[in-house]
C-alpha positions as CSV (number, residue, x, y, z in Angstrom):
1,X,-29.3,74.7,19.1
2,X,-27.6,71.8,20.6
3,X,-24.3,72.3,22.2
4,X,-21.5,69.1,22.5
5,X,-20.0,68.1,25.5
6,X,-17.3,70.2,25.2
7,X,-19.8,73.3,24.3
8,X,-18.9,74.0,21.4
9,X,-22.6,75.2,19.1
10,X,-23.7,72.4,16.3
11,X,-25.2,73.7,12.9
12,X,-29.2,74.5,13.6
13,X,-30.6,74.3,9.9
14,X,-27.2,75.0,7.9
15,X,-27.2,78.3,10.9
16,X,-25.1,79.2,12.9
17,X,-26.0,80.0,16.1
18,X,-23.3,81.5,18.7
19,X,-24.2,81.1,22.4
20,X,-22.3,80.8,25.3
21,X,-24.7,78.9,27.6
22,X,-24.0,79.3,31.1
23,X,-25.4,76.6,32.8
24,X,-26.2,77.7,36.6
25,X,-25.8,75.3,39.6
26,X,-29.4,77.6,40.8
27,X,-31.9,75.9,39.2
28,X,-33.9,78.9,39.6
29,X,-31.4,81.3,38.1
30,X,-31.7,81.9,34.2
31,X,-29.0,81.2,32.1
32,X,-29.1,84.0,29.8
33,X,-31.6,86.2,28.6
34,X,-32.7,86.0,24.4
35,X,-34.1,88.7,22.7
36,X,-37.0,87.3,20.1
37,X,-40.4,88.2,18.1
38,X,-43.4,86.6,18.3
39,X,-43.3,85.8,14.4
40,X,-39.0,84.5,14.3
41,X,-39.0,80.6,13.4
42,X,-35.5,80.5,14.7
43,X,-36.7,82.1,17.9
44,X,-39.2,79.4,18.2
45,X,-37.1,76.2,17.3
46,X,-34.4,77.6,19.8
47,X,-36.6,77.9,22.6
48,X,-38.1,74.5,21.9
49,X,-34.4,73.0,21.7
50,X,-33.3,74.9,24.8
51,X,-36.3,73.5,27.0
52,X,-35.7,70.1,25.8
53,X,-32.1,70.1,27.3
54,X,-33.4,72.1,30.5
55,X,-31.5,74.7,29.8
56,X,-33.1,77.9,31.0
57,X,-33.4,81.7,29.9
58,X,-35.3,84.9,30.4
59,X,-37.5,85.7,26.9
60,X,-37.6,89.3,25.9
61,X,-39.8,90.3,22.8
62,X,-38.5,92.8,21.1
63,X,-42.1,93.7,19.7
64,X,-43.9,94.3,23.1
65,X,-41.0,95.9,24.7
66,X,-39.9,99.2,22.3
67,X,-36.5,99.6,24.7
68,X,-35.7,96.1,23.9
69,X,-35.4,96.5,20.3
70,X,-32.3,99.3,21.3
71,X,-30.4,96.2,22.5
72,X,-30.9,94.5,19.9
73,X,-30.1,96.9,17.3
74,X,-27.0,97.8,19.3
75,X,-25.6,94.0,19.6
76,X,-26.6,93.7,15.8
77,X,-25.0,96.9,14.4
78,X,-28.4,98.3,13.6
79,X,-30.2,95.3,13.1
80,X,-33.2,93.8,14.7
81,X,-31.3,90.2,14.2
82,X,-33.5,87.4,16.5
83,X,-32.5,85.8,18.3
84,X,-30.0,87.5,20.0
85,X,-28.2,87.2,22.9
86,X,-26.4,90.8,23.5
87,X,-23.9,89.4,26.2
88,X,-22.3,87.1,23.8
89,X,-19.2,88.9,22.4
C-alpha cells in the first residue's frame, strides 16, 4: 500500500486496501497493529511496502495466535480476511 500526501490509500494490485496510518512522532511506538498468516501474499507485499516507507506496526498471525483469529473474524463479519486492521472503521 502506498498512501499520497494527503493520505488517501492508492490501488495495491487492482485492491483496495483501507488503512488509516497513524504515523507516531515516537519512533518507537507502532503505528497500528495488522492481523496476517504466514501463507497471505497481500500480507507479505504490505509489510514489505510498509517497511520501505518506515512506517511501523505490530504483526499478529492469526495462525499461531488462536484468540487472534476472534478479531479478525469479528472486524470481517465472520471472516478470516488478511490483512486486517480491526481499528479501522
Amino acid at each position: 500500500m502506498r498512501v499520497t500526501r494527503r493520505g488517501k490509500p492508492q490501488l495495491l494490485s487492482g485492491r483496495r486496501v483501507e488503512y488509516r496510518i497513524l504515523r507516531s512522532r515516537c519512533s518507537s511506538m507502532s503505528a497500528f497493529t495488522m492481523y496476517t498468516t504466514s501463507w497471505c501474499g497481500y500480507c507479505h507485499r504490505l509489510k514489505s511496502q510498509l517497511n520501505r516507507e518506515g512506517i511501523t506496526f505490530d504483526e499478529v498471525n492469526i495462525e499461531k495466535q488462536p484468540d487472534a483469529a476472534q478479531v479478525v473474524e469479528k472486524a470481517n463479519h465472520g471472516n478470516q480476511t488478511v490483512p486486517t486492521n480491526p481499528n479501522v472503521q
